[in-house]
N, C-alpha and C positions, 0 to 999 in steps of 0.2 A: 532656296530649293537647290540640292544639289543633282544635279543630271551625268549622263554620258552621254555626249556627241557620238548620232552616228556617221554623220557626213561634216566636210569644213563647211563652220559659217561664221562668215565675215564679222571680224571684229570682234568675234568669242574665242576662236580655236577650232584644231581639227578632229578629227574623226579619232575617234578613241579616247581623247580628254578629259577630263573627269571638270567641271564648271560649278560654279556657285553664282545662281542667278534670282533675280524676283520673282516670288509663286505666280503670277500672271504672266512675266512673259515666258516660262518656262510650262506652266499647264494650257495658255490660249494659242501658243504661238509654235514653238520649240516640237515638243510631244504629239501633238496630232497631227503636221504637217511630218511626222517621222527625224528630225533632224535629232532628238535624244530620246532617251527613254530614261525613266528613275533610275536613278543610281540605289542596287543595295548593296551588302555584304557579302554575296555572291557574284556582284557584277563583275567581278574582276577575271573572269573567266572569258564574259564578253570581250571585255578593254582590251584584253591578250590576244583575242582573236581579228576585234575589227584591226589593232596595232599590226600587226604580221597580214595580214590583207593589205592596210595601206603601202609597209614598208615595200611590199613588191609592186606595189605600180609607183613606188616613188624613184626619182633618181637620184643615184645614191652618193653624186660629190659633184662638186661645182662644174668641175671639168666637161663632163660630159654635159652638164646641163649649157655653158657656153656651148661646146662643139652645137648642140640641136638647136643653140641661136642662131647659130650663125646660117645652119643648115635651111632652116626657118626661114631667116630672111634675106634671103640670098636674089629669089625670084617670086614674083605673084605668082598667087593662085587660081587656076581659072575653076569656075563654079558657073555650071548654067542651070537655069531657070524658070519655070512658065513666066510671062508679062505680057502685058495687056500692051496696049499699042502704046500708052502714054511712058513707059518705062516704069511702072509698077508694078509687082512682084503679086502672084494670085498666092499669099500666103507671106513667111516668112524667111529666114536662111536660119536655120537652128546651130548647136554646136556639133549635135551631131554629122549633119552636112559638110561642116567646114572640117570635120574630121576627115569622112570621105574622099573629099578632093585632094588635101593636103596628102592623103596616102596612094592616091591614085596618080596623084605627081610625083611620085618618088620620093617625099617626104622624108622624115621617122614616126611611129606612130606615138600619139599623143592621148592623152585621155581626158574626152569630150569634159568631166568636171572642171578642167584648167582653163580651157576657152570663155573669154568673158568678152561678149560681145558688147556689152553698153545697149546703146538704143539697137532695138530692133533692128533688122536690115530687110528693108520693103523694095528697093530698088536697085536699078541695072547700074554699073557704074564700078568706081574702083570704091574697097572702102577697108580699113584697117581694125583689128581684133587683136586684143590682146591676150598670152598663152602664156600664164605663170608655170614655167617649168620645176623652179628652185626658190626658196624662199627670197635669194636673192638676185635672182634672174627671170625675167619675165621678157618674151620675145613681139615684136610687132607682126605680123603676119597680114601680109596685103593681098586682101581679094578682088578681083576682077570678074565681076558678076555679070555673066551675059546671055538674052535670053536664048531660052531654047527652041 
């Protein structure tokens, strides 16, 4: 089955892509959670459009994607909370939150898709997130979660 990605997924390719994949994971999995949609003859009108969408939220040379490492990881990030008394979190820390903070500290801005937190973050404490900026640079970003 051939599709076009409309968002990146791991281990396929990004947004815009043109993929060749198996009818099931591409009709059960792929297309109703929105991640492609069929690829036609006319899709290439789309591909051009989501392509010029990503390229401007992309950065566009190493250089600066170092410089927002470094920017990145220079200081923690403070992020507060609700939590219960035991130091557990009434809910979760999303990426969009850790967007927040990070620009509310004078950050650079970052776009919540790149943030990939791993396990959930349920509690008070320090705890680290990782922010692919560049295909080959990816920054650690240290959060210091405390409640509110």
């Amino acid at each position: 089955m051939k599709l076009i990605l409309t968002q990146e997924v791991r281990g396929l390719g990004a947004a815009g892509d043109v993929v060749e994949v198996k009818d099931g994971y591409g009709r059960n999995y792929l297309v109703p959670r929105g991640y492609a949609i069929a690829w036609t003859k006319g899709g290439q009108r789309q591909i051009d459009d989501i392509q010029r969408a990503r390229s401007s939220r992309e950065i566009a040379d190493l250089d600066t994607a170092r410089n927002m490492k470094a920017e990145l990881e220079k200081s923690p990030v403070r992020l507060s909370a609700k939590a219960g008394d035991t130091g557990r979190l009434f809910g979760a820390i999303t990426p969009g939150d850790i967007v927040s903070a990070v620009s509310a500290a004078g950050g650079p801005s970052v776009d919540k898709r790149r943030i990939e937190v791993g396990n959930p973050i349920k509690t008070l404490g320090e705890h680290t997130v990782s922010v692919r900026l560049h295909p080959e640079v990816a920054a650690n970003v240290r959060l210091n979660i405390v409640a509110s």
